[in-house]
N, C-alpha and C positions, 0 to 999 in steps of 0.2 A: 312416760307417754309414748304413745307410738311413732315412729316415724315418719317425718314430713309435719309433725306440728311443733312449730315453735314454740318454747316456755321459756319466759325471762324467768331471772333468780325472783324467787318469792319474794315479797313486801310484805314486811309488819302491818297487820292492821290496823287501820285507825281509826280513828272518827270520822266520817264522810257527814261532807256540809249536809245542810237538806235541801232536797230539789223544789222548784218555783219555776212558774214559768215566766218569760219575759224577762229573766236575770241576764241574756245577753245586752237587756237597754240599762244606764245606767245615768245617777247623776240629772242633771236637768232637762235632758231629753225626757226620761221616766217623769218627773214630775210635770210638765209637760203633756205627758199622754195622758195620767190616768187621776182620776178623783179619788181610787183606793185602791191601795196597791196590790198584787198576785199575793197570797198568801202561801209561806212553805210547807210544803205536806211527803211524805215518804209510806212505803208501805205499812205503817202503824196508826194509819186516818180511817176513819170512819169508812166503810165500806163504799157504801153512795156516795162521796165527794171525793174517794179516791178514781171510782169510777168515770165518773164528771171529766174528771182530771187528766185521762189520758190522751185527750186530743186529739192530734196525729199520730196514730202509730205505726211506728215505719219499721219495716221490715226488712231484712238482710239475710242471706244466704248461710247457713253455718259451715259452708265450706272455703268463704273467703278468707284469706290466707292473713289479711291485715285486719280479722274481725273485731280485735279489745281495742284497738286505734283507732278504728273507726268509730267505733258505741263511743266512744269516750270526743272525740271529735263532734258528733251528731248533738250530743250533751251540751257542750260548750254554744254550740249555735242553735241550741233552744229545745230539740228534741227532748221530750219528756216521758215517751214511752219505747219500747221497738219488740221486735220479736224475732227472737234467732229461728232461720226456718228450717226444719230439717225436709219438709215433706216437699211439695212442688218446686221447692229451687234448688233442689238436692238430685242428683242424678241415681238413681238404685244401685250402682257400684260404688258411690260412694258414703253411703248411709252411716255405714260404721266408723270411717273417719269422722264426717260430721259432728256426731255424738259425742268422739273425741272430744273434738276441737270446741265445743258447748261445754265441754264440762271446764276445759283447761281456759276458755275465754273468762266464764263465770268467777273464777277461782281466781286468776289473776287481777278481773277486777274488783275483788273484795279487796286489794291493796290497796287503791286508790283514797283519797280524803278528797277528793273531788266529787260531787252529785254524780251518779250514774243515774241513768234513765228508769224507769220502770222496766224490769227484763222479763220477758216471759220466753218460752220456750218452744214452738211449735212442732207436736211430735207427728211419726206416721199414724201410732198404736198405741194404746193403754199400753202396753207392756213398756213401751222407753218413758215413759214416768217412772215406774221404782226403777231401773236400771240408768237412769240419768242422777237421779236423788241420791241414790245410793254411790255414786261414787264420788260426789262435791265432795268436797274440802271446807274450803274457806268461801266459795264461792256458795256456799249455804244461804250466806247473810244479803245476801244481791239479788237470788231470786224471787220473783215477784209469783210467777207462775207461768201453765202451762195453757197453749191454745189448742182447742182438740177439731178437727177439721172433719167435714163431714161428719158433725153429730146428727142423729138422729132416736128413733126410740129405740132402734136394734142396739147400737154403739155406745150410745149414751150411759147407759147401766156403768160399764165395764172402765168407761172415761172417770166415770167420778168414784168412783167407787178405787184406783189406784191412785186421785188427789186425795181422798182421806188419808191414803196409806201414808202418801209422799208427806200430809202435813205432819201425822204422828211422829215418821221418822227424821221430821225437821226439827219439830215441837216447836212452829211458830206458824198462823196463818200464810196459806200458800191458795191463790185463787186461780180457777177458771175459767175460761171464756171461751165457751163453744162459738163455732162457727156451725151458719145453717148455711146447707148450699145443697142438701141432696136432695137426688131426683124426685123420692119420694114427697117431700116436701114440696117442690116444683108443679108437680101434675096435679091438676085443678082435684082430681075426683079422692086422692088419699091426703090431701093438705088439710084439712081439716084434722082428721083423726091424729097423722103426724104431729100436728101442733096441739091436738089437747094432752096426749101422752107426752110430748116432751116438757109442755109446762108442767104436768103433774110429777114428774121426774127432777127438773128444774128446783120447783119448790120445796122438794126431799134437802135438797142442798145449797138450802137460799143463800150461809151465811161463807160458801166457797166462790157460790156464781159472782162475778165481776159483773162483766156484760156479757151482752151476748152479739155476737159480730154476722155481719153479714154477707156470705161467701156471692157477691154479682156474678163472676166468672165464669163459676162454674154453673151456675141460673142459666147464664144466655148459652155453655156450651150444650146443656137441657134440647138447644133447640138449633144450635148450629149458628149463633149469633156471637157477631163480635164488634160492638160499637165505636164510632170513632170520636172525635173530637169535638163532632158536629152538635152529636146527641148527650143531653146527662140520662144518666138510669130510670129518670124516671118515665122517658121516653117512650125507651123500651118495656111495652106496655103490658107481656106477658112477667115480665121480674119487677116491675114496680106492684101488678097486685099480689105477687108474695110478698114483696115487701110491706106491703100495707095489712095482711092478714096479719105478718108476725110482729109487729107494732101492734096490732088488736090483738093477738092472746096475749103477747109476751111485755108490752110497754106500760100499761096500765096504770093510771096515778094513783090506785084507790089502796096501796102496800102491796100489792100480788105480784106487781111487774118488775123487770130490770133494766138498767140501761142498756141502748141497743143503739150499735154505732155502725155508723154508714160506711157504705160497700166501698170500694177500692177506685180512684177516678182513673180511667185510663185512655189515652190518646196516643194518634196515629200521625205523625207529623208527615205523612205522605202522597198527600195531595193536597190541589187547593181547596180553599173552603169553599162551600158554595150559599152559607148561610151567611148572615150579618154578624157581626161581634156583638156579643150580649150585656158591654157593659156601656150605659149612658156615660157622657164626656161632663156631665154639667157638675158630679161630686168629685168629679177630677181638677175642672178647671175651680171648683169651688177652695181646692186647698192647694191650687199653683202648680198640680202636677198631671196637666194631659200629656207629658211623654210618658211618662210614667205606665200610663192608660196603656199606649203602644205598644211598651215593654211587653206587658200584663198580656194584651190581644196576640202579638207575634209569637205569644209562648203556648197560647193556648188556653192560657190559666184562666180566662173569662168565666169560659165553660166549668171550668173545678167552683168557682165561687158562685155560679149559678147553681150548681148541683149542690156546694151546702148549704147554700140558704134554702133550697129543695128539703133537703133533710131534718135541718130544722124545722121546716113548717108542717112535717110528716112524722114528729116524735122522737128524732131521732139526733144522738150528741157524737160529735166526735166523729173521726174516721178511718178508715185503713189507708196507707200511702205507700206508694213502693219509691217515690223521688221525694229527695229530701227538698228540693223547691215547693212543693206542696204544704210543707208543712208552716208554712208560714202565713197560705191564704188558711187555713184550719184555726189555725190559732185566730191573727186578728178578727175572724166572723164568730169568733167563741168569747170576747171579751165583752162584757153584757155595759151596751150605753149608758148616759148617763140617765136617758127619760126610763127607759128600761127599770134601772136600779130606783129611781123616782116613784112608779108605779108599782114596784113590787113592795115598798118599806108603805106607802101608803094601803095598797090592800093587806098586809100583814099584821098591820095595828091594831085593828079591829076586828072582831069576830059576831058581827053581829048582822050581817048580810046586808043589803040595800045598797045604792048605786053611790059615786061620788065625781066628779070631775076631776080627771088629771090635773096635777100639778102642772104642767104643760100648758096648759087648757084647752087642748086638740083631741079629747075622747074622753070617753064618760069607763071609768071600772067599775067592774062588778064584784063586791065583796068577796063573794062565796064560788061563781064559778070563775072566778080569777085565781083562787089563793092556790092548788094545784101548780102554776104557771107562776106565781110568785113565789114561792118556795124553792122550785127548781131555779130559776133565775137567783135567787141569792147563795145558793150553792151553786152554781158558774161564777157569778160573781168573787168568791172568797178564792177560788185559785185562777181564774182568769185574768182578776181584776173587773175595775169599771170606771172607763174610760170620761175623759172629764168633757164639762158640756161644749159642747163645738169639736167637739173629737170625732171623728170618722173613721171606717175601717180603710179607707184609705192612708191616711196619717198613720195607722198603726202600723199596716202593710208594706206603706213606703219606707217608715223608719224600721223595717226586717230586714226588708229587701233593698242591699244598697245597688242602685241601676250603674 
Protein backbone atom coordinates (compact mmCIF):
# COMPACT_ATOMS: atom_id res chain seq x y z
CA UNK A 1 0.00 0.00 0.00
CA UNK A 2 1.15 3.47 -0.25
CA UNK A 3 2.56 5.34 2.09
CA UNK A 4 1.20 6.94 5.20
CA UNK A 5 -1.37 4.25 5.49
CA UNK A 6 -1.04 1.82 7.97
CA UNK A 7 -1.67 -2.11 7.49
CA UNK A 8 -1.54 -4.44 10.40
CA UNK A 9 -0.37 -8.05 9.54
CA UNK A 10 -3.38 -9.75 7.90
CA UNK A 11 -5.92 -11.85 10.11
CA UNK A 12 -7.27 -15.21 9.12
CA UNK A 13 -10.82 -14.82 8.39
CA UNK A 14 -13.37 -15.98 10.45
CA UNK A 15 -16.65 -16.19 11.15
CA UNK A 16 -18.07 -12.75 12.25
CA UNK A 17 -21.01 -12.77 14.80
CA UNK A 18 -24.06 -11.31 13.34
CA UNK A 19 -24.98 -7.79 13.93
CA UNK A 20 -28.39 -6.69 16.10
CA UNK A 21 -28.99 -3.73 17.42
CA UNK A 22 -29.16 -2.92 21.08
CA UNK A 23 -26.44 -5.94 21.86
CA UNK A 24 -24.63 -3.11 23.76
CA UNK A 25 -27.74 -3.84 26.58
CA UNK A 26 -27.42 -6.95 28.13
CA UNK A 27 -28.78 -9.50 30.79
CA UNK A 28 -31.66 -8.04 32.92
CA UNK A 29 -31.53 -4.59 31.86
CA UNK A 30 -32.49 -6.07 28.03
CA UNK A 31 -35.17 -7.96 29.60
CA UNK A 32 -36.37 -5.18 31.30
CA UNK A 33 -36.61 -2.97 28.23
CA UNK A 34 -38.08 -4.98 25.70
CA UNK A 35 -41.32 -7.59 25.21
CA UNK A 36 -39.19 -8.90 22.00
CA UNK A 37 -36.02 -8.85 21.58
CA UNK A 38 -33.73 -7.02 18.15
CA UNK A 39 -33.52 -9.76 15.87
CA UNK A 40 -29.90 -10.60 14.09
CA UNK A 41 -29.69 -9.75 10.56
CA UNK A 42 -26.31 -9.18 8.29
CA UNK A 43 -26.23 -8.26 4.61
CA UNK A 44 -27.97 -11.68 3.52
CA UNK A 45 -31.66 -10.26 4.84
CA UNK A 46 -34.30 -9.50 2.96
CA UNK A 47 -33.78 -6.29 1.19
CA UNK A 48 -36.67 -4.12 2.96
CA UNK A 49 -35.71 -5.16 6.57
CA UNK A 50 -32.23 -4.71 5.90
CA UNK A 51 -33.15 -1.38 4.80
CA UNK A 52 -35.52 -0.84 7.95
CA UNK A 53 -32.34 -1.79 9.72
CA UNK A 54 -29.78 0.82 9.13
CA UNK A 55 -30.91 3.44 11.62
CA UNK A 56 -28.29 5.84 12.15
CA UNK A 57 -25.89 5.95 9.77
CA UNK A 58 -22.88 7.64 10.73
CA UNK A 59 -20.38 8.62 8.64
CA UNK A 60 -16.56 9.17 8.78
CA UNK A 61 -13.92 10.60 6.77
CA UNK A 62 -11.87 7.99 4.83
CA UNK A 63 -9.01 9.86 5.41
CA UNK A 64 -8.94 9.38 9.15
CA UNK A 65 -5.82 7.83 10.09
CA UNK A 66 -7.56 5.51 13.05
CA UNK A 67 -10.43 4.51 10.47
CA UNK A 68 -10.70 0.20 11.12
CA UNK A 69 -10.51 1.43 15.14
CA UNK A 70 -12.95 3.43 14.93
CA UNK A 71 -15.77 1.42 12.76
CA UNK A 72 -15.00 -1.38 14.95
CA UNK A 73 -15.32 0.98 18.28
CA UNK A 74 -18.77 2.69 16.81
CA UNK A 75 -19.92 -1.30 16.45
CA UNK A 76 -19.45 -2.06 19.95
CA UNK A 77 -21.51 1.01 21.13
CA UNK A 78 -24.42 0.21 18.89
CA UNK A 79 -23.65 1.62 15.47
CA UNK A 80 -25.11 -0.54 13.07
CA UNK A 81 -24.55 1.25 9.73
CA UNK A 82 -21.72 4.00 8.70
CA UNK A 83 -20.21 5.22 5.58
CA UNK A 84 -16.68 5.66 4.67
CA UNK A 85 -16.84 9.33 2.87
CA UNK A 86 -14.65 9.85 0.17
CA UNK A 87 -16.55 12.93 -1.35
CA UNK A 88 -17.32 16.21 0.92
CA UNK A 89 -15.04 15.22 4.01
CA UNK A 90 -12.25 14.34 1.74
CA UNK A 91 -10.03 17.39 0.60
CA UNK A 92 -9.41 17.09 -3.50
CA UNK A 93 -5.46 16.47 -2.82
CA UNK A 94 -6.24 13.95 -0.92
CA UNK A 95 -8.82 11.64 -2.93
CA UNK A 96 -6.39 9.03 -4.00
CA UNK A 97 -5.07 8.33 -0.44
CA UNK A 98 -8.62 8.11 0.74
CA UNK A 99 -9.49 5.34 -1.68
CA UNK A 100 -6.37 3.79 -0.40
CA UNK A 101 -7.02 3.74 2.86
CA UNK A 102 -11.04 2.38 2.06
CA UNK A 103 -9.76 -0.39 0.39
CA UNK A 104 -6.90 -1.40 3.17
CA UNK A 105 -9.70 -0.36 6.15
CA UNK A 106 -12.32 -2.81 4.45
CA UNK A 107 -9.77 -5.60 4.05
CA UNK A 108 -8.41 -5.43 7.43
CA UNK A 109 -11.90 -5.66 8.73
CA UNK A 110 -12.72 -8.80 7.02
CA UNK A 111 -10.39 -10.21 9.99
CA UNK A 112 -12.39 -9.46 12.64
CA UNK A 113 -15.07 -12.28 14.17
CA UNK A 114 -16.60 -9.36 15.71
CA UNK A 115 -20.14 -7.67 13.91
CA UNK A 116 -18.95 -4.78 11.78
CA UNK A 117 -21.51 -2.33 10.98
CA UNK A 118 -23.10 -2.21 7.63
CA UNK A 119 -20.18 -0.50 5.39
CA UNK A 120 -20.86 1.37 2.51
CA UNK A 121 -18.62 3.52 0.64
CA UNK A 122 -19.33 6.99 -0.33
CA UNK A 123 -17.75 7.80 -3.90
CA UNK A 124 -17.10 11.27 -5.79
CA UNK A 125 -17.93 9.19 -9.36
CA UNK A 126 -19.19 6.04 -10.92
CA UNK A 127 -15.83 5.46 -12.03
CA UNK A 128 -14.23 4.70 -8.11
CA UNK A 129 -16.87 1.83 -7.94
CA UNK A 130 -15.09 -0.66 -10.26
CA UNK A 131 -11.63 0.99 -9.23
CA UNK A 132 -12.45 0.49 -5.45
CA UNK A 133 -14.05 -3.25 -6.02
CA UNK A 134 -11.43 -4.05 -8.05
CA UNK A 135 -8.81 -3.88 -5.76
CA UNK A 136 -10.43 -5.45 -2.22
CA UNK A 137 -9.09 -8.33 -0.98
CA UNK A 138 -10.60 -9.77 1.77
CA UNK A 139 -12.43 -6.78 2.53
CA UNK A 140 -14.93 -8.07 -0.46
CA UNK A 141 -16.98 -9.88 2.35
CA UNK A 142 -17.60 -6.50 4.62
CA UNK A 143 -18.83 -4.47 2.00
CA UNK A 144 -22.40 -3.61 2.07
CA UNK A 145 -22.28 -1.00 -0.64
CA UNK A 146 -21.93 2.28 -2.22
CA UNK A 147 -23.62 5.88 -1.66
CA UNK A 148 -23.74 7.89 -4.91
CA UNK A 149 -24.12 11.68 -3.93
CA UNK A 150 -25.85 14.00 -6.06
CA UNK A 151 -27.90 11.55 -8.02
CA UNK A 152 -29.95 12.68 -10.36
CA UNK A 153 -31.31 11.68 -13.90
CA UNK A 154 -28.00 13.02 -15.67
CA UNK A 155 -25.71 10.83 -13.02
CA UNK A 156 -27.92 8.18 -12.11
CA UNK A 157 -27.59 5.99 -15.49
CA UNK A 158 -23.82 5.78 -15.00
CA UNK A 159 -24.11 5.19 -10.85
CA UNK A 160 -25.94 2.11 -11.28
CA UNK A 161 -25.00 0.88 -14.02
CA UNK A 162 -21.03 0.48 -12.35
CA UNK A 163 -23.09 -1.21 -9.09
CA UNK A 164 -24.13 -3.93 -11.58
CA UNK A 165 -20.57 -4.18 -12.66
CA UNK A 166 -19.25 -3.97 -8.87
CA UNK A 167 -21.91 -6.80 -8.00
CA UNK A 168 -20.76 -9.35 -10.90
CA UNK A 169 -17.15 -8.85 -10.09
CA UNK A 170 -18.19 -9.53 -6.24
CA UNK A 171 -20.73 -12.28 -7.22
CA UNK A 172 -22.68 -11.43 -4.10
CA UNK A 173 -25.52 -8.60 -3.79
CA UNK A 174 -23.83 -5.28 -3.24
CA UNK A 175 -26.48 -2.24 -2.87
CA UNK A 176 -27.03 1.46 -3.41
CA UNK A 177 -28.31 4.26 -1.98
CA UNK A 178 -28.47 7.32 -3.77
CA UNK A 179 -28.51 10.51 -2.15
CA UNK A 180 -31.05 13.44 -3.79
CA UNK A 181 -29.68 16.88 -3.03
CA UNK A 182 -29.38 18.41 -6.43
CA UNK A 183 -30.20 21.67 -7.63
CA UNK A 184 -32.25 20.29 -10.24
CA UNK A 185 -34.36 18.61 -7.98
CA UNK A 186 -34.57 21.66 -5.59
CA UNK A 187 -36.05 24.16 -8.04
CA UNK A 188 -39.91 24.07 -7.81
CA UNK A 189 -40.30 24.25 -11.72
CA UNK A 190 -37.78 20.86 -13.00
CA UNK A 191 -38.69 18.71 -9.58
CA UNK A 192 -41.27 17.13 -10.91
CA UNK A 193 -39.87 15.89 -14.10
CA UNK A 194 -36.41 15.18 -11.95
CA UNK A 195 -38.40 12.87 -9.85
CA UNK A 196 -40.40 10.97 -12.46
CA UNK A 197 -37.14 10.07 -14.43
CA UNK A 198 -35.33 9.15 -11.38
CA UNK A 199 -38.15 6.82 -10.09
CA UNK A 200 -38.40 5.41 -13.58
CA UNK A 201 -34.55 4.74 -13.34
CA UNK A 202 -34.78 3.72 -9.73
CA UNK A 203 -37.16 0.90 -10.50
CA UNK A 204 -34.75 -0.35 -13.57
CA UNK A 205 -32.74 -1.51 -10.31
CA UNK A 206 -35.14 -2.03 -7.62
CA UNK A 207 -33.40 -5.20 -6.35
CA UNK A 208 -29.79 -2.92 -5.96
CA UNK A 209 -31.60 0.23 -4.54
CA UNK A 210 -31.30 0.12 -0.54
CA UNK A 211 -32.88 3.41 0.25
CA UNK A 212 -32.76 6.33 -0.93
CA UNK A 213 -31.11 9.16 1.37
CA UNK A 214 -31.70 12.65 1.69
CA UNK A 215 -28.87 15.11 0.98
CA UNK A 216 -30.71 18.55 3.52
CA UNK A 217 -27.30 20.33 3.15
CA UNK A 218 -26.81 20.68 0.10
CA UNK A 219 -31.10 21.76 -0.36
CA UNK A 220 -30.52 24.71 2.07
CA UNK A 221 -27.08 25.46 0.30
CA UNK A 222 -29.80 25.76 -3.11
CA UNK A 223 -30.62 28.80 -1.42
CA UNK A 224 -27.74 30.10 1.03
CA UNK A 225 -29.26 28.54 4.17
CA UNK A 226 -27.83 26.98 7.12
CA UNK A 227 -29.91 26.11 10.05
CA UNK A 228 -29.33 26.01 13.51
CA UNK A 229 -30.33 24.31 16.46
CA UNK A 230 -33.23 26.29 16.88
CA UNK A 231 -34.97 24.80 13.68
CA UNK A 232 -35.65 20.86 12.43
CA UNK A 233 -35.70 20.59 8.53
CA UNK A 234 -38.91 20.61 8.41
CA UNK A 235 -38.92 24.26 9.26
CA UNK A 236 -37.10 25.03 6.75
CA UNK A 237 -39.86 25.36 4.41
CA UNK A 238 -38.35 25.48 0.85
CA UNK A 239 -36.47 21.76 1.67
CA UNK A 240 -39.27 20.13 3.68
CA UNK A 241 -41.47 20.47 0.28
CA UNK A 242 -38.80 18.59 -1.50
CA UNK A 243 -38.85 16.46 0.95
CA UNK A 244 -42.37 15.89 0.82
CA UNK A 245 -42.48 15.42 -3.09
CA UNK A 246 -39.75 12.63 -2.78
CA UNK A 247 -41.69 10.74 -0.23
CA UNK A 248 -44.71 11.17 -2.93
CA UNK A 249 -42.99 9.72 -5.85
CA UNK A 250 -40.34 7.76 -4.24
CA UNK A 251 -41.97 6.28 -0.55
CA UNK A 252 -45.09 4.76 -1.74
CA UNK A 253 -46.57 1.74 0.19
CA UNK A 254 -48.51 0.38 -2.89
CA UNK A 255 -44.60 -1.99 -3.86
CA UNK A 256 -43.32 0.92 -6.34
CA UNK A 257 -41.51 2.90 -3.43
CA UNK A 258 -38.26 2.54 -1.24
CA UNK A 259 -37.08 3.28 1.92
CA UNK A 260 -36.05 6.93 2.30
CA UNK A 261 -34.22 8.06 5.27
CA UNK A 262 -33.99 11.38 6.84
CA UNK A 263 -31.53 14.13 6.29
CA UNK A 264 -28.60 14.71 8.38
CA UNK A 265 -29.48 16.84 12.09
CA UNK A 266 -27.21 19.45 12.48
CA UNK A 267 -26.47 22.14 15.17
CA UNK A 268 -24.78 25.17 16.06
CA UNK A 269 -23.80 25.39 19.63
CA UNK A 270 -22.95 29.09 19.24
CA UNK A 271 -25.38 31.06 20.63
CA UNK A 272 -28.08 31.28 23.05
CA UNK A 273 -31.25 29.85 22.30
CA UNK A 274 -33.92 32.05 21.91
CA UNK A 275 -36.74 29.21 21.57
CA UNK A 276 -38.05 27.04 24.57
CA UNK A 277 -36.62 23.34 24.73
CA UNK A 278 -39.05 20.97 22.86
CA UNK A 279 -39.12 18.18 25.21
CA UNK A 280 -42.17 18.21 27.94
CA UNK A 281 -40.68 17.15 31.67
CA UNK A 282 -43.78 15.05 32.72
CA UNK A 283 -42.25 11.44 30.62
CA UNK A 284 -39.22 12.49 32.21
CA UNK A 285 -40.18 12.81 35.68
CA UNK A 286 -42.70 9.97 34.69
CA UNK A 287 -39.64 7.38 34.70
CA UNK A 288 -37.46 9.24 37.63
CA UNK A 289 -35.15 10.92 35.08
CA UNK A 290 -35.79 15.03 34.76
CA UNK A 291 -31.82 15.55 34.78
CA UNK A 292 -31.62 13.47 32.46
CA UNK A 293 -34.10 15.73 30.38
CA UNK A 294 -31.16 18.62 31.11
CA UNK A 295 -28.57 16.44 29.74
CA UNK A 296 -30.75 15.86 26.71
CA UNK A 297 -31.80 20.04 26.40
CA UNK A 298 -27.98 21.27 27.19
CA UNK A 299 -26.82 19.13 24.19
CA UNK A 300 -29.16 20.14 21.92
CA UNK A 301 -30.48 16.77 21.38
CA UNK A 302 -34.25 17.78 22.02
CA UNK A 303 -34.23 19.30 18.64
CA UNK A 304 -32.73 15.92 16.81
CA UNK A 305 -35.68 13.86 18.64
CA UNK A 306 -38.19 16.31 17.63
CA UNK A 307 -36.93 16.26 14.00
CA UNK A 308 -37.36 12.30 14.08
CA UNK A 309 -40.34 12.01 15.25
CA UNK A 310 -40.97 14.73 12.23
CA UNK A 311 -39.75 12.10 9.95
CA UNK A 312 -41.51 9.48 11.02
CA UNK A 313 -44.72 11.19 10.68
CA UNK A 314 -43.55 12.24 6.98
CA UNK A 315 -42.68 8.45 5.75
CA UNK A 316 -39.66 8.52 6.52
CA UNK A 317 -37.06 5.69 8.54
CA UNK A 318 -33.90 6.12 9.83
CA UNK A 319 -31.35 8.83 9.45
CA UNK A 320 -27.95 10.30 8.37
CA UNK A 321 -25.65 11.31 11.44
CA UNK A 322 -22.26 12.69 11.47
CA UNK A 323 -22.04 12.57 15.85
CA UNK A 324 -22.07 9.47 17.06
CA UNK A 325 -24.20 10.79 20.18
CA UNK A 326 -26.93 10.98 17.83
CA UNK A 327 -27.08 7.79 17.23
CA UNK A 328 -28.64 6.67 20.10
CA UNK A 329 -31.85 9.18 20.06
CA UNK A 330 -32.35 7.26 16.31
CA UNK A 331 -32.31 4.22 17.61
CA UNK A 332 -34.56 4.47 20.79
CA UNK A 333 -37.41 6.44 18.54
CA UNK A 334 -36.96 3.39 16.16
CA UNK A 335 -37.96 0.73 18.72
CA UNK A 336 -41.66 0.16 17.77
CA UNK A 337 -43.91 0.33 21.62
CA UNK A 338 -45.54 -2.10 23.01
CA UNK A 339 -49.51 -0.44 21.86
CA UNK A 340 -47.64 -0.13 18.60
CA UNK A 341 -46.79 -3.84 18.18
CA UNK A 342 -50.43 -4.50 19.84
CA UNK A 343 -52.19 -2.66 16.92
CA UNK A 344 -50.26 -3.91 14.30
CA UNK A 345 -50.56 -7.99 15.07
CA UNK A 346 -54.40 -7.08 15.48
CA UNK A 347 -54.85 -5.25 12.17
CA UNK A 348 -52.68 -8.00 10.48
CA UNK A 349 -54.93 -11.07 11.43
CA UNK A 350 -57.57 -10.21 9.42
CA UNK A 351 -58.09 -9.39 5.95
CA UNK A 352 -61.28 -8.62 5.71
CA UNK A 353 -61.70 -4.66 6.28
CA UNK A 354 -64.03 -3.04 8.87
CA UNK A 355 -63.19 -1.16 11.96
CA UNK A 356 -62.19 -2.65 15.59
CA UNK A 357 -61.01 -1.10 18.86
CA UNK A 358 -57.62 -1.09 20.14
CA UNK A 359 -56.50 -3.49 22.35
CA UNK A 360 -55.59 -0.30 24.42
CA UNK A 361 -59.04 0.89 24.15
CA UNK A 362 -57.91 4.56 23.31
CA UNK A 363 -58.60 4.32 19.38
CA UNK A 364 -60.66 2.59 16.89
CA UNK A 365 -58.14 0.58 13.72
CA UNK A 366 -59.03 0.29 10.54
CA UNK A 367 -58.41 -3.06 8.83
CA UNK A 368 -57.45 -2.07 5.55
CA UNK A 369 -56.11 1.52 5.60
CA UNK A 370 -54.09 0.50 8.60
CA UNK A 371 -52.48 -2.80 7.21
CA UNK A 372 -49.81 -0.50 4.96
CA UNK A 373 -48.60 0.99 8.64
CA UNK A 374 -48.84 -2.41 10.31
CA UNK A 375 -46.61 -4.25 8.14
CA UNK A 376 -44.13 -1.67 8.22
CA UNK A 377 -44.29 -1.59 11.94
CA UNK A 378 -43.58 -5.32 12.28
CA UNK A 379 -40.65 -5.13 10.14
CA UNK A 380 -39.13 -2.25 12.61
CA UNK A 381 -40.19 -4.34 14.98
CA UNK A 382 -38.04 -7.63 14.21
CA UNK A 383 -34.59 -5.67 14.24
CA UNK A 384 -35.44 -2.85 16.54
CA UNK A 385 -37.36 -4.73 18.90
CA UNK A 386 -40.57 -3.92 20.92
CA UNK A 387 -40.37 -2.33 23.88
CA UNK A 388 -42.32 -3.96 26.92
CA UNK A 389 -45.59 -2.13 28.21
CA UNK A 390 -44.58 0.84 30.51
CA UNK A 391 -41.38 1.21 28.42
CA UNK A 392 -40.58 4.58 27.11
CA UNK A 393 -38.13 5.98 24.83
CA UNK A 394 -36.86 7.69 27.55
CA UNK A 395 -35.93 4.33 29.47
CA UNK A 396 -34.50 3.11 26.30
CA UNK A 397 -32.51 6.52 25.65
CA UNK A 398 -31.32 6.80 29.28
CA UNK A 399 -30.16 3.07 29.38
CA UNK A 400 -27.73 4.12 26.00
CA UNK A 401 -26.81 7.15 27.26
CA UNK A 402 -24.91 6.72 30.53
CA UNK A 403 -25.17 10.80 31.95
Amino acid sequence: MTAGIAVPQAVSLRKRLPLRHFRQLHGPEARHLFHRQPEPFGDHADRELLAIALGATLYAPATRPDLAVTIAKRAERGVCSMVIDLEDAVADHEVEFAKQQTVATLDLLAGSEDPNPLLFVRVRDADAITEIVEQLGAGAAVLTGFVFPKFDSTTGTKYLDALETAAELLDRPIYGMPVLESAGLVHRQTRDDELTQIATLLAEHRERVLAVRVGATDMCSTFGIRRDRDLTIYDVRVVADVIADIVNYLGRADGTGFVITGPVWEYFADHERMFRPLLRTAPFAESDAVPFRQYLVSRDLDGLLREITLDRANGIQGKTVIHPSHVAAVHALSVVTHEEYSDALDILQVDVGGVAASGYRNKMNEMRPHRSWARQTLLRARVFGVANKGVSFVDLLSAMVKV
